[in-house]
C-alpha positions, 0 to 999 in steps of 0.5 A: 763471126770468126768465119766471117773475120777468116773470109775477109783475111784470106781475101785480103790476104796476098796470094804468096808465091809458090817457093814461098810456101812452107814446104811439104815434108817429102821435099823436107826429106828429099832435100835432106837426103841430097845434102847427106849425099852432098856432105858424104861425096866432100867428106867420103874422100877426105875420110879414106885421104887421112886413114890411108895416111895414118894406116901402117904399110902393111895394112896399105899393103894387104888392102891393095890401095886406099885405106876406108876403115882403119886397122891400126894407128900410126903416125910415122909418116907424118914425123918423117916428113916433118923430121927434115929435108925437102918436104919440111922446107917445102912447107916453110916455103909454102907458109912464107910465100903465102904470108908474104904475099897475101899481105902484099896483094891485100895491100895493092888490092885496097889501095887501088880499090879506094882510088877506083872508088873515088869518083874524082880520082885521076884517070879514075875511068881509065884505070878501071876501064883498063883494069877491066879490060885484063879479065878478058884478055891476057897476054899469054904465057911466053910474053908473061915468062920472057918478062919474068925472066928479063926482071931477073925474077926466074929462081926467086920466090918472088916469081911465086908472088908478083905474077899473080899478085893482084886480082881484078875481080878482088879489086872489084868488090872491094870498090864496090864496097868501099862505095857502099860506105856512106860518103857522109863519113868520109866528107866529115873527116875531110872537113876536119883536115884527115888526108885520103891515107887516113880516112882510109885507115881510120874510117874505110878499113874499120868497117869493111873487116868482112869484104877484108877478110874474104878476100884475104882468104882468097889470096891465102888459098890462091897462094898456097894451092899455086903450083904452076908459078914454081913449075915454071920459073922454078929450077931448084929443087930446094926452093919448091913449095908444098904443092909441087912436092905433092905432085912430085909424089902424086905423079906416076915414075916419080920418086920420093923426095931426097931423105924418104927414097930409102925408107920407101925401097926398104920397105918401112913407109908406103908411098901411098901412105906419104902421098896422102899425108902430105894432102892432109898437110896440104889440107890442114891450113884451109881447113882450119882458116876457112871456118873463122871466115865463114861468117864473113862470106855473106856479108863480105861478098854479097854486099860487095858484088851487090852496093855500088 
């Protein structure tokens, strides 16, 4: 009788794809195996990048380069960058300009996607259309600095905000989203006489906090990991942010920035030793962001690149 009851299951029974099935434990293993390796070729650099940057000059210096397993402790080159003068302000530069200008292009992003995301907008075909049409074609960089300098922006830490403020592809998702929420909600407020600001505040934001949050990260990164904006529009040294002081430091026949020459030719810091210090302090900020968004990505940016 069971065998019987068995028989009838399994023809009834669809038959399942072949990524469906359970796999076998030598695919188990292989697969571990390739994410080790993944894990090791991300965090292998980054373990040599912070040892190299707490390793004493001497131990650098007997090592001949890049430092793997640690012999000794030391944080001197991390408190005299912090101590003062370029990279100190170069840091403050960084963190201001990314708060700044995450919140300025979060702003611009979210109210231009609310306006592409309402049908009956004005022009609501050809804003987007044209919006769209920026991701294929740009107008090149002599044009973008020959407008940048006509506004007077050369010189000005706005340069490192207004040029790359807005990200289509950011704003896309967000539409998207934002027509995924069910308009039921927003006619019932706009029956009860809310205006568009509000049902954006009160209803829209609320529940989009996920596709809110990536993007935001992404706008955070962008802004802090920028060099090229300050590379060209750029001619004080003191205005630079962290990124160009890396490479100022990173970069073959440059020198230490002012305040750190003397203690490199004296011989009480290592050049390699600050050149790996300031990357983990270019690092941290990611570092410690990116988990609390983690959470976020599948929900924000699936949903939004899929719903709409």
């Amino acid at each position: 009788m069971s065998v019987n009851t068995q028989l009838i299951r399994s023809l009834k029974a669809p038959a399942r794809p072949a990524w469906e099935e359970p796999p076998s434990k030598v695919g188990l293993t292989a697969k571990g195996g390739f994410l080790l390796l993944c894990c090791l070729g991300v965090l292998g650099p980054l373990w040599i990048v912070i040892v190299t940057s707490l390793s004493p000059k001497p131990v650098i210096d007997r090592v001949g380069g890049l430092v793997v397993i640690p012999q000794g402790i030391t944080f001197i080159n991390y408190t005299e960058l912090l101590s003062g003068g370029q990279v100190s302000r170069a840091i403050m530069v960084s963190v201001g300009v990314t708060l700044f200008g995450t919140l300025f292009s979060m702003t611009v992003s979210v109210f231009a996607a609310y306006g592409l995301s309402r049908p009956g907008s004005l022009g609501h075909r050809f804003f987007l259309m044209t919006m769209m049409a920026t991701m294929f074609f740009g107008a090149g960089l002599i044009p973008t600095y020959l407008l940048v300098q006509s506004l007077g922006l050369t010189d000005s830490y706005l340069s490192l905000v207004l040029p790359s403020a807005v990200s289509v592809f950011n704003i896309l998702v967000l539409r998207a989203f934002f027509m995924g929420i069910s308009p039921e909600l927003t006619e019932s407020a706009r029956i009860d006489g809310a205006s568009d600001l509000r049902i954006l505040l009160t209803i829209i934001l609320p529940l989009s906090r996920a596709v809110l949050a990536v993007i935001s990260l992404f706008y955070a990164v962008g802004y802090w990991s920028a060099w090229f904006n300050a590379s060209i529009y750029l001619t004080d040294q003191q205005m630079m942010p962290l990124q160009n002081v890396l490479i100022q430091l990173v970069q073959k026949n440059t020198q230490a920035p002012t305040g750190l020459q003397q203690a490199v030719h004296t011989g009480e810091l290592s050049s390699l030793g600050l050149q790996m210090a300031v990357m983990v302090l270019a690092l941290i900020p990611v570092a410690v962001a990116s988990p609390f968004v983690q959470r976020h990505f599948k929900k924000g940016m699936l949903t939004g690149a899929i719903k709409g």
